[in-house]
C-alpha positions in Angstrom: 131.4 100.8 21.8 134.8 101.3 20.5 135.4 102.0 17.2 139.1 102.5 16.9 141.3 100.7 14.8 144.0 100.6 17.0 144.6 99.2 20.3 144.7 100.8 23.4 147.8 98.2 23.8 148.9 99.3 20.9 149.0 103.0 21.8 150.9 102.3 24.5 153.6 100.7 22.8 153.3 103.8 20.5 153.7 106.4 23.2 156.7 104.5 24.8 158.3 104.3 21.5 158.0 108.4 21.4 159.2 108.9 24.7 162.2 106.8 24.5 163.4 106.1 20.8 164.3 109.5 19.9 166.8 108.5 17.2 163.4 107.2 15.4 161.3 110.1 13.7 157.5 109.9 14.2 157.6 108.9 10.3 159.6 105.6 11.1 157.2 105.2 14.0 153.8 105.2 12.0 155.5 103.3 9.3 156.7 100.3 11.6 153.0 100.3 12.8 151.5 100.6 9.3 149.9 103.7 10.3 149.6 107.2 8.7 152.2 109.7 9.8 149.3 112.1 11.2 147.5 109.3 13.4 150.9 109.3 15.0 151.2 112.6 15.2 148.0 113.9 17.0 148.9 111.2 19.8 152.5 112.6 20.5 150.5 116.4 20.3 148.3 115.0 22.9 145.2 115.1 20.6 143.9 112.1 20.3 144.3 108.9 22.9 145.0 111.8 25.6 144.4 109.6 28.1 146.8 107.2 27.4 149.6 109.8 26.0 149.4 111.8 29.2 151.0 109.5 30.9 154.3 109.6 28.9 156.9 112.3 29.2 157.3 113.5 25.1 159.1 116.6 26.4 162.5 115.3 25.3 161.5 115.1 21.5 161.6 117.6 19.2 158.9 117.5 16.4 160.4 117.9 13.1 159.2 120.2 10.6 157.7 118.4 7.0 158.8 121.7 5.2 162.1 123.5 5.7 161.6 127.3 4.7 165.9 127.5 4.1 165.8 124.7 2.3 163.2 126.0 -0.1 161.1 122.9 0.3 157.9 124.7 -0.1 
């Protein structure tokens, strides 16, 4: 029984957006998809829906950092 929330359709759309809309942050991602930043997040880190995100290349983003230590965000 599956008891996601999201679709494996869905995820794939996701992972394809990661891979190839690297002007958009994982933040505008989630957001577009109503979905929390972290959901997002553990599928570009390969966490969660691995094996759907393993077959995407995410090895041209860079993940961005919530806090900035020089900016004295903390």
């Amino acid at each position: 029984m599956n008891n996601s929330k999201i679709s494996e359709l869905t995820i794939h759309t996701l992972c394809s957006m990661i891979q190839n809309c690297l002007n958009l942050s994982l933040k505008v991602i989630a957001n577009q998809y109503n979905l929390n930043y972290y959901v997002v997040r553990e599928i570009y880190r390969g966490h969660t829906w691995k094996h759907v995100s393993k077959n995407y290349d995410f090895s041209g983003r860079k993940e961005q950092n919530k806090f900035h230590k020089n900016k004295g965000d903390w």
